[in-house]
C-alpha positions in Angstrom: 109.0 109.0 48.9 111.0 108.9 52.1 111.5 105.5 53.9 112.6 106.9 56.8 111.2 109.9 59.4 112.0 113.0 59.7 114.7 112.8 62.6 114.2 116.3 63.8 110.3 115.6 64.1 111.8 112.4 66.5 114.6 114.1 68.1 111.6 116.6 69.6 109.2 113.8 70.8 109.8 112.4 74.2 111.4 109.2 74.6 108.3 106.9 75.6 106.2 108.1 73.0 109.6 107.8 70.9 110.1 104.0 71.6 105.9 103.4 72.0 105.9 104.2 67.8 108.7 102.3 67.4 107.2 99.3 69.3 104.1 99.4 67.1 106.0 99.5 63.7 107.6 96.7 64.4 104.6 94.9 65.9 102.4 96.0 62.7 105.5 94.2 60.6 105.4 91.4 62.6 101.3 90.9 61.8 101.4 91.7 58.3 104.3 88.8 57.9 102.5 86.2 59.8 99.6 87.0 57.8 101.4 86.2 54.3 103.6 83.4 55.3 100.2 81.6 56.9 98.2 82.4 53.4 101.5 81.8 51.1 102.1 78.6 52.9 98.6 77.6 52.7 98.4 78.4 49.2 101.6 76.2 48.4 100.5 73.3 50.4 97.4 73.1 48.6 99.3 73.0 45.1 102.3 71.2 46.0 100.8 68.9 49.5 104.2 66.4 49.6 105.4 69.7 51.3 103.4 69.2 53.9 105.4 65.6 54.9 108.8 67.1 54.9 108.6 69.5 58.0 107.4 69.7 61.6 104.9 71.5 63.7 106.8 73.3 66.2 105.6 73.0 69.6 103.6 76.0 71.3 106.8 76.2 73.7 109.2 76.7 71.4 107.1 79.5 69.3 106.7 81.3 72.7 110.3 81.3 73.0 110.3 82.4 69.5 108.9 85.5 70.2 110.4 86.0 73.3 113.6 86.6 71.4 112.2 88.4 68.7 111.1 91.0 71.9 114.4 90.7 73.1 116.1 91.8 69.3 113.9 94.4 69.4 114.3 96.0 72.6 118.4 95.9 72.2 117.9 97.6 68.9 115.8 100.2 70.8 118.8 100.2 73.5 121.8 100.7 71.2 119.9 103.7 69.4 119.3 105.2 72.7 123.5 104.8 73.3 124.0 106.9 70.3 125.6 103.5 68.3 123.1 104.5 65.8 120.7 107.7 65.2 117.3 106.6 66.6 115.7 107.2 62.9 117.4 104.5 61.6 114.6 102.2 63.5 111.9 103.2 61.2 113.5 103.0 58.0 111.0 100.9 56.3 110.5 98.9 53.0 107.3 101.0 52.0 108.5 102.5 48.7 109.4 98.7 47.5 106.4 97.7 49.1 104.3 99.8 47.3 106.1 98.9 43.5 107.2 95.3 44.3 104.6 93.6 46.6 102.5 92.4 44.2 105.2 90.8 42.3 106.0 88.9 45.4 102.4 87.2 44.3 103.0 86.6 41.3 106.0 84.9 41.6 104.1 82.3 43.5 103.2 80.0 40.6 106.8 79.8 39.2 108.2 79.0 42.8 105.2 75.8 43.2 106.3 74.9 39.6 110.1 74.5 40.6 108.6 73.0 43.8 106.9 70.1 42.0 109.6 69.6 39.1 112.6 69.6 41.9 114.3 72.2 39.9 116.6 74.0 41.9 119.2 75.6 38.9 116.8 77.1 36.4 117.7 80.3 35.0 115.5 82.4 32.3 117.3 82.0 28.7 118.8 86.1 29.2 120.7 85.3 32.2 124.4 85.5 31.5 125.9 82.9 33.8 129.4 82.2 32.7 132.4 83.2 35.2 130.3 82.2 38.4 130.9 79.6 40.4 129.0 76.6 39.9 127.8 76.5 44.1 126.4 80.1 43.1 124.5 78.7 40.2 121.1 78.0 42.8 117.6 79.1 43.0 118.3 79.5 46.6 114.9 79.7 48.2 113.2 78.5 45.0 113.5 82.5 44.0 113.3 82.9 40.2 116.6 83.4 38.9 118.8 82.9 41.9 120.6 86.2 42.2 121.3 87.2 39.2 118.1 88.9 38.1 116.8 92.3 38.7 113.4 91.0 39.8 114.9 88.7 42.0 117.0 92.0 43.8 113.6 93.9 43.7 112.1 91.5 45.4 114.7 90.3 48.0 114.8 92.5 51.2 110.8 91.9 51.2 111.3 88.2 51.1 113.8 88.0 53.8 111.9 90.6 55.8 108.8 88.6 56.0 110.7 85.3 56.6 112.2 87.3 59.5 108.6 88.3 60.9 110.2 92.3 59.9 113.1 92.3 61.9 116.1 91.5 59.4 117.2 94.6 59.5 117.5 94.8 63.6 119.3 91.2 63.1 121.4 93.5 60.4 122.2 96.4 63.2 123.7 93.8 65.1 126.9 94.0 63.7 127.0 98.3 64.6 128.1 98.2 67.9 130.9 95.7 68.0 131.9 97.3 64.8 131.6 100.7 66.1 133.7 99.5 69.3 136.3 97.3 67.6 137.2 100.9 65.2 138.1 102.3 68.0 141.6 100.8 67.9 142.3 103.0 65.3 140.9 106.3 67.3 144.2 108.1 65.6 143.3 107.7 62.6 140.8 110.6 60.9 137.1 109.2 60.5 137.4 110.2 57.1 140.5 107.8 56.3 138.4 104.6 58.4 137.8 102.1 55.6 135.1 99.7 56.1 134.0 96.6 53.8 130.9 94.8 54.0 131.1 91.3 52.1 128.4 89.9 50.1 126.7 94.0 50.3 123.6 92.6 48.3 120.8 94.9 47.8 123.0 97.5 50.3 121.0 97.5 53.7 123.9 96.8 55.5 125.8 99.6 54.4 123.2 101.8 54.8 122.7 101.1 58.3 126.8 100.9 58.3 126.5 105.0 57.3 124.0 105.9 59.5 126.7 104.3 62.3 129.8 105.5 60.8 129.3 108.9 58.7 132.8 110.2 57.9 133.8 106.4 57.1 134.6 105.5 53.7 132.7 102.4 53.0 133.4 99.7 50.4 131.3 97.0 49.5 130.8 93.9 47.0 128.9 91.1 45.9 129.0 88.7 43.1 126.0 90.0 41.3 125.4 92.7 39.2 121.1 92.9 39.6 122.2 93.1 43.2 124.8 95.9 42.7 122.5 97.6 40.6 119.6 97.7 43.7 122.1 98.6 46.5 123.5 101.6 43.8 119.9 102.8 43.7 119.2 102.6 47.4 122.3 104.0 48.7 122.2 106.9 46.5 119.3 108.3 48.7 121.6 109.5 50.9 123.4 112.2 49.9 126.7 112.0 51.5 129.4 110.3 50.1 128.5 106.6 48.4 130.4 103.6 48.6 132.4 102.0 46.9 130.4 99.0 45.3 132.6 96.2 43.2 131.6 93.5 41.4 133.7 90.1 42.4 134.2 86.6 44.4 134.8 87.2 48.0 136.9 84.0 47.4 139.1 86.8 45.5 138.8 90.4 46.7 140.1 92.9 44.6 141.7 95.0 47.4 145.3 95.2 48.6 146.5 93.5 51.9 146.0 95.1 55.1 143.5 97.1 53.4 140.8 97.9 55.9 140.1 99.0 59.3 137.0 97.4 59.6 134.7 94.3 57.7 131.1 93.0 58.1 129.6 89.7 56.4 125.9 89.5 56.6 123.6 86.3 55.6 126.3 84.8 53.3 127.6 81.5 54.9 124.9 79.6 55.1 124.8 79.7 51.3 128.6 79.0 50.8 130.1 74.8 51.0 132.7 74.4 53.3 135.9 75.3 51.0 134.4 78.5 50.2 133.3 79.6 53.9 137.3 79.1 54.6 138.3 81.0 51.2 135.7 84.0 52.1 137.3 83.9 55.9 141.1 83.8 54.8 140.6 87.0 52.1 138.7 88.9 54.8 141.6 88.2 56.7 144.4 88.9 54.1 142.8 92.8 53.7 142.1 93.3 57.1 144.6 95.9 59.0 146.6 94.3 61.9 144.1 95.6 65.0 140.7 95.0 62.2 137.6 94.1 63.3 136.0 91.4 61.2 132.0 90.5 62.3 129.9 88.0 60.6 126.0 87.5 60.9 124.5 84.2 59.8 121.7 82.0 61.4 122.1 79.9 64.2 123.9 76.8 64.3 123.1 73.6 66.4 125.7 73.5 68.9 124.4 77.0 70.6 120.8 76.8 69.8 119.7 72.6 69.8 116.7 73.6 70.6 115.7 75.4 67.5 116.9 71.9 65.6 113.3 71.4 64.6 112.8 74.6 63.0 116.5 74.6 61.6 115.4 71.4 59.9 112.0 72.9 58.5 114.2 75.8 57.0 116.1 73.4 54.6 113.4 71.5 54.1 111.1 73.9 53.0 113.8 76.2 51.2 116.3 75.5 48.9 119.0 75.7 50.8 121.7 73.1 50.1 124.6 74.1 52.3 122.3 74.8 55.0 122.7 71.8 57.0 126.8 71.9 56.6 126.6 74.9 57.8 124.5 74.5 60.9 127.3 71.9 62.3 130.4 74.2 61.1 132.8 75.5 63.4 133.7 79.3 61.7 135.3 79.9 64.8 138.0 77.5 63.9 137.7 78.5 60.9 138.5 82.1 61.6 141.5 80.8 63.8 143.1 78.6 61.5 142.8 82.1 58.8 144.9 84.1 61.7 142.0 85.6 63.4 141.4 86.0 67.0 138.0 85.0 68.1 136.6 88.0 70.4 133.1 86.6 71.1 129.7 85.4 69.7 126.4 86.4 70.0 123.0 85.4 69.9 120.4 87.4 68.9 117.0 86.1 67.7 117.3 83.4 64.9 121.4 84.5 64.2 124.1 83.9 65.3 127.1 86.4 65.2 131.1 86.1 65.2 133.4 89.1 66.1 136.9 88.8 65.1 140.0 90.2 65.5 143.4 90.6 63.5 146.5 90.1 65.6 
């Protein structure tokens, strides 16, 4: 089954009608997420109700405001597809295939994620799971997911988690990183697009570098995460394409197995906010140690508190409700110092939606 449209069917339909569809897939996503975080939460309240007393309502104003820059995400992805940044395709690939297989599992997790809820168990891991060699931060049921990351079920299910926490936009927050990726690589407009190395950090289940090829074809493209379930679903989804696949490797981004002055080009997506403080500067300083003098280095993460105060409400729901215990660190960091004090130059930041995004240079 194909998750994406047939671009030549696009390519002949005019552009209205062109961004009209693309308006209602994302607004059907948007409805079918509300609709199972309003039953799912109702659901957990009723069988674990001291969840109710750890968050807050948020005001009408600030859910207006919400989807104002949800609207806003949305019409910039629209825009940077209709610069060429990206093939305009790339907008409807969907989840549908996982849908169909995994939804239902997203269900039935339910009960194991209420149990951890009301036993405060937050580093349970099923007896088969090897977890020797990993560090003991990594060691989390992050989200209350079963398993942490180092399950296959807990891959399967990921990118539908995160996609309807994300009200099915995560991977427009995701695209983000294209164009000042695409624009920072052309530093090294010399060099043959075939010989352009890019490495995307923390690759996961592999959406990243998927929307990375559909930006950069010629590119060879790297990527790697510390676990193998993950590997193992980015390896399944990037072989759909057939062009050339990247280069997936199983390690610590605290250690990357690549030389110095490695890569043209890197991208860090959704990792910080899971990482304490020594490791968000370990990550940053071997990102910086195989980036090429003239590199581009973007990161994507959720907003913090000194750019968005407003959103400090919701900010604070998010721990409260998730497992998230670096969250709150992270929210008050400064990784633009941090980038600095690893030899970076800061180039900008960026807002979009509920992330925030760093793009960095090296000298």
């Amino acid at each position: 089954m194909q998750s994406t449209p047939n671009p030549n069917l696009l390519s002949s339909l005019p552009e209205a009608l062109t961004k009209l569809a693309y308006q209602g897939f994302q607004q059907s996503k948007s409805v079918f997420s509300l609709a199972h975080k309003t039953i799912s939460d109702r659901l957990t309240d009723t069988i674990v109700p001291s969840r109710q007393n750890i968050t807050t309502s948020l005001s009408p104003e600030l859910l207006l405001e919400l989807q104002k820059r949800r609207n806003e995400l949305c019409e910039i992805d629209w825009q940077d597809a209709q610069k060429g940044v990206y093939p305009v395709d790339i907008l409807f690939d969907s989840l549908l295939p996982d849908f169909l297989r995994y939804y239902p599992e997203v269900w039935l997790d339910l009960p194991k994620i209420w149990a951890r809820l009301q036993q405060k168990e937050y580093q349970t891991f099923a007896k088969d799971i090897e977890k020797e060699g990993y560090p003991r931060y990594y060691l989390q049921n992050f989200h209350y997911q079963t398993d942490g990351y180092l399950s296959d079920s807990s891959a399967h299910l990921y990118d539908l988690q995160v996609d309807i926490l994300f009200n099915g936009v995560a991977d427009s927050m995701r695209r983000r990183i294209l164009a000042p990726l695409k624009e920072g690589l052309k530093t090294f407009s010399s060099v043959q697009p075939y010989h352009i190395k890019v490495l995307d950090v923390a690759c996961g289940t592999g959406r990243t570098l998927k929307n990375i090829r559909a930006t950069l074809p010629k590119a060879s493209l790297f990527g790697v995460d510390l676990s193998p379930a993950y590997l193992r679903k980015a390896n399944q989804l990037l072989s759909e394409n057939p062009k050339e696949l990247p280069q997936l490797t199983h390690a610590n981004a605290e250690d990357l197995p690549h030389p110095d002055n490695f890569f043209h080009g890197l991208s860090c997506v959704f990792l910080f906010h899971e990482l304490p403080g020594f490791a968000r500067q370990e990550v940053i300083n071997q990102c910086f140690r195989v980036t090429k003098p003239g590199g581009t280095f973007i990161i994507c993460d959720s907003m913090q508190l000194s750019d968005s105060p407003e959103f400090e409400v919701m900010m604070n729901n998010f721990s409260a409700m998730f497992h998230e215990p670096y969250y709150q660190d992270y929210i008050r960091d400064n990784l633009g110092e941090r980038l600095e004090k690893a030899g970076f130059e800061l180039i900008e930041t960026q807002l979009h939606f509920v992330s925030k995004y760093w793009i960095a240079r090296k000298h």
